[in-house]
N, C-alpha and C positions, 0 to 999 in steps of 0.2 A: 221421954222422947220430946226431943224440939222440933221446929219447922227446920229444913235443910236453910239456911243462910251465911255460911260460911265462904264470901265468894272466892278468896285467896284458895282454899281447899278445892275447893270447884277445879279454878282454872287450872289447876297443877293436876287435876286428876283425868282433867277433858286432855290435857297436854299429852299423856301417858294415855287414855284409853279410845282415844278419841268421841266421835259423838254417840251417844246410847240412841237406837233406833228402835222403839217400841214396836212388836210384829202382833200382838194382840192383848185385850186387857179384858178378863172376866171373871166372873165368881165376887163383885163389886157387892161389900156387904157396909151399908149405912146406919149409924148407930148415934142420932143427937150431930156434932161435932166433931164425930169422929166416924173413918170409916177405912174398910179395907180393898185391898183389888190383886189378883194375881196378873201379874205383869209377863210377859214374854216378850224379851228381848235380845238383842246383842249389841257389844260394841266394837264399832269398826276397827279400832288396831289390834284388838287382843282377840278376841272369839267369835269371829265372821260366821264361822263356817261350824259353830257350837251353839246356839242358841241357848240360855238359861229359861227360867220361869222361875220367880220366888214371888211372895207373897208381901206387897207393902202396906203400911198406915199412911194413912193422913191425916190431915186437922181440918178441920176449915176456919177460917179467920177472915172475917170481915167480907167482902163478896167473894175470895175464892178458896177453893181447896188444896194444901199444902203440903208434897212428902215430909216425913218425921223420921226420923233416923236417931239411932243412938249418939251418943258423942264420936264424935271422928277426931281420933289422935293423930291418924297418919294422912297423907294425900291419895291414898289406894284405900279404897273401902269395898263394900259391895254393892256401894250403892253411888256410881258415877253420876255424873249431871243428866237434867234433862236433855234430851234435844233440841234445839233450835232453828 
């Protein structure tokens, strides 16, 4: 896994799913460098009214903490942009 920085992918996938709206974030498990957090969210044009919860990683790098994702081949992942 890498830090999420692919912004081309990003933008094509905020385009289609619009903005991920984080509704709570727990079960936060820190380990050195890395660490985990189960996320509940939705995003606004595909599953408003579905909310998910899956379980993500992070890195931390240099002062902040980083999603990690696997390689994204397509611009639809499961894992849409942050919020802004």
């Amino acid at each position: 896994m890498t830090p999420l920085d692919d912004s081309e992918k990003l933008r094509a996938t905020l385009e289609l799913t619009g903005k991920r709206v984080v509704t709570d974030v727990s079960s936060v498990e820190i380990d050195g460098d890395h660490a985990t957090a189960e996320v509940s969210f939705y995003d606004e044009k595909l599953n408003k009214d579905k909310p998910s919860k899956e379980t993500f990683n992070f890195m931390h790098e240099g002062d902040s903490w980083k999603l990690c994702v696997a390689t994204v081949n397509s611009p639809i992942t499961s894992i849409p942009p942050f919020p802004q």
